[in-house]
Backbone as numpy.savetxt, mean C-alpha at the origin, in Angstrom:
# Nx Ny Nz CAx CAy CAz Cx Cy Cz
11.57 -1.86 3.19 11.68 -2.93 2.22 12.26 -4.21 2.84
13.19 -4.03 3.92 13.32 -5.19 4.65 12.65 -5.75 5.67
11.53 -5.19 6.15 10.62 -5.68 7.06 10.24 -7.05 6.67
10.26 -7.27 5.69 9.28 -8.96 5.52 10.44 -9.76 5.76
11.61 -9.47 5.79 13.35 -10.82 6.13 13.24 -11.09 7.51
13.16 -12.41 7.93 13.23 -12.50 9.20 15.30 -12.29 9.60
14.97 -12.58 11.26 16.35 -12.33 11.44 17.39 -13.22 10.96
17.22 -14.34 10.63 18.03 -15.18 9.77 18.70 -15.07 8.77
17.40 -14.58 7.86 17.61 -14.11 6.61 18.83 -12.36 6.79
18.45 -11.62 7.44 18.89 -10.42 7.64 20.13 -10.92 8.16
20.70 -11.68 9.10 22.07 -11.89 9.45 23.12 -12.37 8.37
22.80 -12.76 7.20 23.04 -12.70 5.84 23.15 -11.69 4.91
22.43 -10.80 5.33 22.34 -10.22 4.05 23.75 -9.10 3.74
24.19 -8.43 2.52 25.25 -7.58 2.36 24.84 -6.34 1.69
25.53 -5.44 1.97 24.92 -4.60 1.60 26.34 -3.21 0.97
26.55 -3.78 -0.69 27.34 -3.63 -1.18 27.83 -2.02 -1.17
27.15 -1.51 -1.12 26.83 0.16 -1.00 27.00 0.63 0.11
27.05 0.07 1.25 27.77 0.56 2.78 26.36 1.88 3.02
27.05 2.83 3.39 26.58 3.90 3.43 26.93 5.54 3.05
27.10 5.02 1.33 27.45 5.79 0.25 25.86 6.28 0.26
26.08 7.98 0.05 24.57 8.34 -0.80 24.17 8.18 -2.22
23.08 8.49 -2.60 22.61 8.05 -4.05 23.66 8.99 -4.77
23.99 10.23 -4.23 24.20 11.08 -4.93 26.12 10.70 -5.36
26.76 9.95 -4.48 27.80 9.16 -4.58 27.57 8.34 -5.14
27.09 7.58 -5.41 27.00 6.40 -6.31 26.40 6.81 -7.53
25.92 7.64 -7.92 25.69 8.37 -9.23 27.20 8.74 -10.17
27.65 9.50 -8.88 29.12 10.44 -9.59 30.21 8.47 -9.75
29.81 7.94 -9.21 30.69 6.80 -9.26 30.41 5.93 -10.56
28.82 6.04 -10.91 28.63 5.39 -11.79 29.13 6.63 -12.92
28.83 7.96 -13.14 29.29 8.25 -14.39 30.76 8.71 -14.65
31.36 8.54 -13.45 33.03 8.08 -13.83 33.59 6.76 -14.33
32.61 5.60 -14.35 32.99 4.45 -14.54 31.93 3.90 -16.08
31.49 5.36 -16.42 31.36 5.37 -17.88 29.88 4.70 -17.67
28.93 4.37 -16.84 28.05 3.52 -16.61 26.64 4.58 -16.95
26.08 3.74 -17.96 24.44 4.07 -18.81 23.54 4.96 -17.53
23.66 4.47 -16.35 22.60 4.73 -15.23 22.40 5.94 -14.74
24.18 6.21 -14.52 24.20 7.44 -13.78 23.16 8.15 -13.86
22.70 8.95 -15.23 21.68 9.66 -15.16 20.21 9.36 -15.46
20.11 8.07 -15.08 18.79 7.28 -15.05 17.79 8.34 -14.44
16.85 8.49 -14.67 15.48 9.17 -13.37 15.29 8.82 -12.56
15.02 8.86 -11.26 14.42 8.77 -10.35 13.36 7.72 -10.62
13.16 6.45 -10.15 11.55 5.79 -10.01 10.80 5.64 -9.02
9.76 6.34 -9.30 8.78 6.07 -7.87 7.70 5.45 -8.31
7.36 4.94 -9.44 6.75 4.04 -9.84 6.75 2.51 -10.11
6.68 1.64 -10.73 6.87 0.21 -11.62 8.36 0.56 -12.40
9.72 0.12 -11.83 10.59 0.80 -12.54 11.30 0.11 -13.49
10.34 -0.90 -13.98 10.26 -1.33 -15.23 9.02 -1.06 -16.82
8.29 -0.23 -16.24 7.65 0.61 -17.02 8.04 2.07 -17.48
8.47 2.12 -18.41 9.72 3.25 -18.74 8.34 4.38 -18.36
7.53 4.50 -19.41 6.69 5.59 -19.34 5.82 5.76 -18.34
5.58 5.15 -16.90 5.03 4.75 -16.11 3.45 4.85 -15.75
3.13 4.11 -17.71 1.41 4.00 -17.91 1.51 2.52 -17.28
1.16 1.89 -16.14 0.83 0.98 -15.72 -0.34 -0.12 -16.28
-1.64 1.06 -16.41 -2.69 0.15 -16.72 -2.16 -0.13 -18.76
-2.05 0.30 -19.33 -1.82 -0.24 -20.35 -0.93 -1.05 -20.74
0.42 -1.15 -19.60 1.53 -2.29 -19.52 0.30 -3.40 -19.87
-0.50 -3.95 -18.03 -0.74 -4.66 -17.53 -1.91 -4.81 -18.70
-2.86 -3.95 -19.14 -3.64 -4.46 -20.62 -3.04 -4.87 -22.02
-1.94 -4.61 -22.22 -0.97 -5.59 -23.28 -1.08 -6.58 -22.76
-0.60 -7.23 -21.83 -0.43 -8.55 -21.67 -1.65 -9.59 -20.88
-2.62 -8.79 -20.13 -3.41 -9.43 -19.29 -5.05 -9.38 -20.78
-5.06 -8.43 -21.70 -6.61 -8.25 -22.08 -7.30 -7.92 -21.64
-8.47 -7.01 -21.97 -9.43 -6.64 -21.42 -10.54 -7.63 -20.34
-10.67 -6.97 -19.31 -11.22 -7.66 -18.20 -12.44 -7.07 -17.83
-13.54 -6.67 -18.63 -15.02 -6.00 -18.11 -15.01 -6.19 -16.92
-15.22 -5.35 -16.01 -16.44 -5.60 -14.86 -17.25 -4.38 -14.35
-17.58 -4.57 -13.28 -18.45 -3.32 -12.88 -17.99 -2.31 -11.87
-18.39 -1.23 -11.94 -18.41 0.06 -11.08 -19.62 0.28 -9.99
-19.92 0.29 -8.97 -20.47 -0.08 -8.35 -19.80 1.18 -7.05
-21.43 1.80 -6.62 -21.37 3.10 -5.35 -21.18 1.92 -4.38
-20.94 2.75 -3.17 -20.86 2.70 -1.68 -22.02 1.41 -1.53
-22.96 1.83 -1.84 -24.16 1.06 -1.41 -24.71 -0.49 -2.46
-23.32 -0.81 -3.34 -23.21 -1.50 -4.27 -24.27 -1.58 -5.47
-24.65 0.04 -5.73 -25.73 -0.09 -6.58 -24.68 0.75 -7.86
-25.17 -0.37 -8.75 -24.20 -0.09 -10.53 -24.03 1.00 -11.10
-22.98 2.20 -11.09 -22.66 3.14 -11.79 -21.88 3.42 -13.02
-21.08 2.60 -13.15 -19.86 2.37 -14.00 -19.74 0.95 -14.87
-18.54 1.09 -15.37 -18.21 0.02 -16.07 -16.47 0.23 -16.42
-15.75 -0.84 -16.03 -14.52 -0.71 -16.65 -13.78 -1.81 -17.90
-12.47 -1.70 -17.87 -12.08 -2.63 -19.14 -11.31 -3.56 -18.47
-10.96 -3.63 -17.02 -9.79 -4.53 -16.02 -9.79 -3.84 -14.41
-10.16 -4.71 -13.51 -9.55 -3.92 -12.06 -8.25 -4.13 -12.03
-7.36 -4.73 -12.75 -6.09 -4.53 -12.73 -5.25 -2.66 -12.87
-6.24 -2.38 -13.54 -6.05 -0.92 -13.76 -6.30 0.43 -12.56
-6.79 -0.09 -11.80 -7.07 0.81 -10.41 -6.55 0.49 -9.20
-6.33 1.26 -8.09 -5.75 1.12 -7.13 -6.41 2.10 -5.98
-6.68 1.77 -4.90 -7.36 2.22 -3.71 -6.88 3.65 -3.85
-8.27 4.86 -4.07 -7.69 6.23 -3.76 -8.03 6.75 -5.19
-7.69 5.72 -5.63 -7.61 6.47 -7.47 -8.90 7.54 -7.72
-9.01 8.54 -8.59 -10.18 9.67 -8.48 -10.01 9.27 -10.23
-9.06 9.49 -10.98 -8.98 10.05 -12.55 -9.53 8.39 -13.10
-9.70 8.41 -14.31 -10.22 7.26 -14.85 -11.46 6.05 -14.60
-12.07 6.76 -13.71 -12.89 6.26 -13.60 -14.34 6.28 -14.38
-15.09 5.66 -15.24 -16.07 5.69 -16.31 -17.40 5.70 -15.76
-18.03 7.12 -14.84 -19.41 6.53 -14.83 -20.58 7.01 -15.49
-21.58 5.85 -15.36 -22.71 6.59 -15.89 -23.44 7.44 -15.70
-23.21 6.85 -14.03 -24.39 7.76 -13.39 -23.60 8.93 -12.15
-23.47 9.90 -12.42 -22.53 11.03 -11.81 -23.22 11.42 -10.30
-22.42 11.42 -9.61 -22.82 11.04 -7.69 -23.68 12.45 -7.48
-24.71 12.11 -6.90 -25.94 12.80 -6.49 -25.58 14.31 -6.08
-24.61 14.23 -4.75 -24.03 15.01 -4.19 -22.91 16.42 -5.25
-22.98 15.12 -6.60 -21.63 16.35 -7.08 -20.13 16.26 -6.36
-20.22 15.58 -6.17 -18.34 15.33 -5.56 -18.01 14.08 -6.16
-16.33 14.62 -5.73 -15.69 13.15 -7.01 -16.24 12.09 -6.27
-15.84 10.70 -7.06 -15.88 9.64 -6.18 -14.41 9.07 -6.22
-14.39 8.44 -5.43 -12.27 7.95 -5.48 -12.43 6.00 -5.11
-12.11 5.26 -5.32 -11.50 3.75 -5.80 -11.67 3.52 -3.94
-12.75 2.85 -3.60 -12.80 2.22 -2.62 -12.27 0.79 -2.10
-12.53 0.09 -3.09 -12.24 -1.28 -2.63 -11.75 -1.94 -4.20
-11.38 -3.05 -4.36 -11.57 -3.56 -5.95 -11.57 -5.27 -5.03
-12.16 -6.01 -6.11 -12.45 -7.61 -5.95 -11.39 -7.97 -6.87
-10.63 -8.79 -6.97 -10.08 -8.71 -8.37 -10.72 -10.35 -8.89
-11.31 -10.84 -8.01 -12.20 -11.97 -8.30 -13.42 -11.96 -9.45
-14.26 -11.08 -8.66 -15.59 -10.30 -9.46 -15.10 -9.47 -10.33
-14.20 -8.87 -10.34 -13.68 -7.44 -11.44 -14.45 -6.37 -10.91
-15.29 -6.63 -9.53 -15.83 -5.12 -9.03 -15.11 -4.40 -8.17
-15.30 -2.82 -8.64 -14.55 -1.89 -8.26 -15.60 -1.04 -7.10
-14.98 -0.89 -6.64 -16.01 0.17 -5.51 -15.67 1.75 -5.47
-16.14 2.48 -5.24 -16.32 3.88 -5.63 -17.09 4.47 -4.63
-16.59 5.37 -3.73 -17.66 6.30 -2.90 -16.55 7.97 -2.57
-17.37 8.59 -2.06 -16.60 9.79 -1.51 -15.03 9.71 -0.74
-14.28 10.81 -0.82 -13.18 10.67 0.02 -13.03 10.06 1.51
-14.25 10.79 2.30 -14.06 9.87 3.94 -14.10 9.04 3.92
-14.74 8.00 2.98 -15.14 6.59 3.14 -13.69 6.13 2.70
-12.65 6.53 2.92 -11.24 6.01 2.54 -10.70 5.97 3.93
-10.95 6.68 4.81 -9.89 7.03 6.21 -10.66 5.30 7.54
-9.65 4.55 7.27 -9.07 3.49 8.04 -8.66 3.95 9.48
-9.17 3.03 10.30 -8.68 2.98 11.88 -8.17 1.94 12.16
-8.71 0.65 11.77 -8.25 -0.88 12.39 -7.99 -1.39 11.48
-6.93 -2.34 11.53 -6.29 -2.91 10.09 -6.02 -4.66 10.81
-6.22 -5.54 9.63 -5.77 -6.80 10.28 -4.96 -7.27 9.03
-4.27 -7.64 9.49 -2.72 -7.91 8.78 -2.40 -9.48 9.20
-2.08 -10.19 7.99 -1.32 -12.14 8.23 -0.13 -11.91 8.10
0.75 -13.14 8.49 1.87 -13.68 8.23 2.94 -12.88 8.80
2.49 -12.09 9.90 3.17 -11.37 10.77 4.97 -11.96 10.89
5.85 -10.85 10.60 7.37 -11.02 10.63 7.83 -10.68 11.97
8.09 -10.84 12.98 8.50 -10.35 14.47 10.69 -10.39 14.04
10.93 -9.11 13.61 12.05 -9.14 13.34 13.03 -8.86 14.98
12.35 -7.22 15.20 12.82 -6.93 16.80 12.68 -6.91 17.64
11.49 -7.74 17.50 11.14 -8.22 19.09 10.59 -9.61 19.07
10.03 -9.93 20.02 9.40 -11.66 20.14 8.04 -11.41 20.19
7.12 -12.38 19.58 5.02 -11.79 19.46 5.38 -11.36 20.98
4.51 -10.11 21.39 3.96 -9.41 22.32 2.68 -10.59 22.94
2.62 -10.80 23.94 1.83 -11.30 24.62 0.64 -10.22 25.13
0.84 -8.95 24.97 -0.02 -8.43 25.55 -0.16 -7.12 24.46
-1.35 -5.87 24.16 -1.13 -4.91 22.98 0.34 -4.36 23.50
0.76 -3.57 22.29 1.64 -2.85 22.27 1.50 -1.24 21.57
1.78 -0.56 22.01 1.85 0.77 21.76 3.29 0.92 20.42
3.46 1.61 19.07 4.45 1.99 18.10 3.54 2.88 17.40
4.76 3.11 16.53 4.29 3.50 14.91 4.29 2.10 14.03
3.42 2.37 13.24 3.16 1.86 12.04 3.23 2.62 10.56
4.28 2.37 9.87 4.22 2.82 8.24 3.49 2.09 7.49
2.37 2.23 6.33 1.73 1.67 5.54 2.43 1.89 3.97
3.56 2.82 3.78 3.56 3.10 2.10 5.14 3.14 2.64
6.28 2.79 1.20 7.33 2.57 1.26 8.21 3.94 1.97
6.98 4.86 1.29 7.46 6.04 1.80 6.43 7.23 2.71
5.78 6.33 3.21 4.33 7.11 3.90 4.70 7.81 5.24
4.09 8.39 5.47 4.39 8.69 7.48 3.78 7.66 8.66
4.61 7.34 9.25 4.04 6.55 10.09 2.95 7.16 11.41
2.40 6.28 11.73 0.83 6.44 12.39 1.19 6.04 13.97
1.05 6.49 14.97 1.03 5.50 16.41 -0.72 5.21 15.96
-0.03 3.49 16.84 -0.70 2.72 16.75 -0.59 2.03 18.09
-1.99 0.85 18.59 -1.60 0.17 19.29 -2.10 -1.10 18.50
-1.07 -2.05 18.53 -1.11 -3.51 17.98 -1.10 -4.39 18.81
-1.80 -5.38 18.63 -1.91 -7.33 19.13 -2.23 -8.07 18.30
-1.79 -8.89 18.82 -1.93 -10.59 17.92 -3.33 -11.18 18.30
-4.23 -11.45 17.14 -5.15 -12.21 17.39 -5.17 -13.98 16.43
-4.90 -14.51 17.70 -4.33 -15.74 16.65 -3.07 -15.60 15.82
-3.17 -15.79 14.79 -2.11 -15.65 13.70 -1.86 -14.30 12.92
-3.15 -13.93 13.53 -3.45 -12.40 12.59 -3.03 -10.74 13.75
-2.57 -10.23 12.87 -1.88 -9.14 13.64 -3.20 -7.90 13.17
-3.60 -7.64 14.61 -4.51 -6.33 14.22 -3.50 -5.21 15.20
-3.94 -4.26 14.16 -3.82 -2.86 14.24 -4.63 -1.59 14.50
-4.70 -1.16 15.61 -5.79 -0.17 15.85 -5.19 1.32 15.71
-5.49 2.27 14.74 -4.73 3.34 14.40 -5.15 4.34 15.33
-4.39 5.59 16.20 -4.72 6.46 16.99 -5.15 7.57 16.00
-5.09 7.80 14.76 -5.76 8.61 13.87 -5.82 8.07 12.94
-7.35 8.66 11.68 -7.05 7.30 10.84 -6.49 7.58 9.59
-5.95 6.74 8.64 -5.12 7.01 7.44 -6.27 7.06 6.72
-5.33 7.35 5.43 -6.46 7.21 4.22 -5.57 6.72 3.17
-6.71 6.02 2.32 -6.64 4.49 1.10 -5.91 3.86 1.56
-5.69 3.17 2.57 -4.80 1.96 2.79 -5.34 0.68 2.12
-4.78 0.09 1.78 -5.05 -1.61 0.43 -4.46 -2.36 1.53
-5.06 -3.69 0.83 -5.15 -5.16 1.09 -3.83 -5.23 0.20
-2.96 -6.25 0.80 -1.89 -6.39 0.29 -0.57 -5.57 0.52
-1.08 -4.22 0.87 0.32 -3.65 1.43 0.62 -4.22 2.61
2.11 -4.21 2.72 2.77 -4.25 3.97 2.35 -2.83 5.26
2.79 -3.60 6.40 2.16 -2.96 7.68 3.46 -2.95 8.25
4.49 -2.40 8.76 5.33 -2.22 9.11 5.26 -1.74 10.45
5.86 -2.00 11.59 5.93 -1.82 12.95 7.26 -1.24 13.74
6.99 -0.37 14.24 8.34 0.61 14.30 8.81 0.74 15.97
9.59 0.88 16.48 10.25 1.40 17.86 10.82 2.77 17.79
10.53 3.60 17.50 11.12 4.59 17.09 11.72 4.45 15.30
13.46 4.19 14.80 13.59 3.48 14.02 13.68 2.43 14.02
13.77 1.87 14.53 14.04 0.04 15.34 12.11 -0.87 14.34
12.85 -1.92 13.54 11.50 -2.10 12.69 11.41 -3.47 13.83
10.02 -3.77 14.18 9.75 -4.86 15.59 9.05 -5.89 14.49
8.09 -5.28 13.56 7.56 -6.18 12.57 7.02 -5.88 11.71
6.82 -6.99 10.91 6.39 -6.37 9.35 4.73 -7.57 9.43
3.99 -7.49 8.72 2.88 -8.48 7.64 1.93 -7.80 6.89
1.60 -8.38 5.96 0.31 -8.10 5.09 -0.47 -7.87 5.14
-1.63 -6.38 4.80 -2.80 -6.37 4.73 -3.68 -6.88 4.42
-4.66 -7.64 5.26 -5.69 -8.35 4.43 -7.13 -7.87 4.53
-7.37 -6.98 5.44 -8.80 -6.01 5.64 -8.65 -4.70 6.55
-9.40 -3.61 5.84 -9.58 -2.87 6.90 -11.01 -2.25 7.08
-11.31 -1.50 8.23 -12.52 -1.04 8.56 -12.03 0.30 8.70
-13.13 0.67 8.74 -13.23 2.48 8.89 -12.97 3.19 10.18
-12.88 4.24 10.31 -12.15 5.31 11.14 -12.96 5.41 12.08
-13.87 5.03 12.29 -15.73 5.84 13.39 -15.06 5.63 14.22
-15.11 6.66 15.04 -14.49 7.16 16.40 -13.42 7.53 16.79
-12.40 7.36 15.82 -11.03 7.89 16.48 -10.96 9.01 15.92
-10.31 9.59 16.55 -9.92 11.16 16.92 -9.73 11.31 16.23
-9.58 12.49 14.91 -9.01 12.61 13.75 -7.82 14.19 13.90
């Protein structure tokens, strides 16, 4: 979560909680009479109590038609908002026309421009090369030449060796095995072991063909 602070920002920052566990600061909050203590756990939107997301975001956004659309962008579906889906997703999806093969289909891509959603089989999810903007160089200085790390994609995902370089402004990522559903918009995190070297944003990825799985 701190990968995107540069070192500036981070030589600032405090961090009121030291290195108390959750499970200490629980017993602290319900000795001090405090509502939280026995709050739940959030691993969701942890301002959505019941953690129905798409119907938060349809209270307030309205219904948003667009289309469902296979691999090969030919029209299967129909939804009420791509605000409501997320890369990977299998459940909720409305189609008409049920995949040839008989296997699920799972949330390939979404436009949130067009409101089209993309939809194909599970492999067509597993990512090798990722290009990432606005690259954060927290622990180290841009690499002049690739570099060999891990890379984490999810707050709480496993990280991947990778070898990374800078192309221009844009930080690509070439994965030594490939993940699966990685999104546009997540953070790309860059690792030394624990030592974080850099953080930036997803903005495309391509598919896995050829790396080792």
């Amino acid at each position: 979560m701190l990968a995107v602070l540069t070192s500036a920002q981070l030589s600032r920052a405090v961090f009121p909680l030291g290195g108390s566990t959750k499970a200490q600061v629980r017993a602290e909050a319900a000795d001090r009479g405090l509502a939280v203590a026995d709050k739940p756990d959030s691993h969701d939107v942890c301002f959505i109590a019941d953690g129905d997301t798409r119907r938060f975001l349809h209270a307030r956004l309205g219904a948003a038609p667009g289309p469902i659309v296979d691999a090969d962008g030919q029209l299967i579906g129909s939804h009420q908002g791509s605000y409501g889906f997320t890369i990977g997703q299998r459940r909720g999806l409305r189609l008409d026309r049920p995949a040839p093969d008989g296997r699920p289909r799972y949330v390939l891509d979404i436009e949130p421009v067009s409101g089209t959603v993309r939809v194909g089989p599970a492999e067509l999810l597993d990512t090798g090369l990722i290009s990432a903007a606005r690259p954060v160089w927290t622990g180290c200085d841009p690499p002049a030449e690739p570099i060999d790390c891990l890379v984490q994609l999810r707050a709480h995902g496993e990280p991947y060796p990778a070898t990374c370089w800078l192309d221009g402004e844009s930080l690509q990522i070439r994965l030594h095995r490939p993940a699966r559903g990685v999104a546009r918009g997540q953070a790309a995190v860059l690792y030394d072991g624990d030592v974080v070297l850099a953080s930036a944003t997803i903005t495309a990825v391509a598919p896995a063909a050829g790396l080792a799985s």
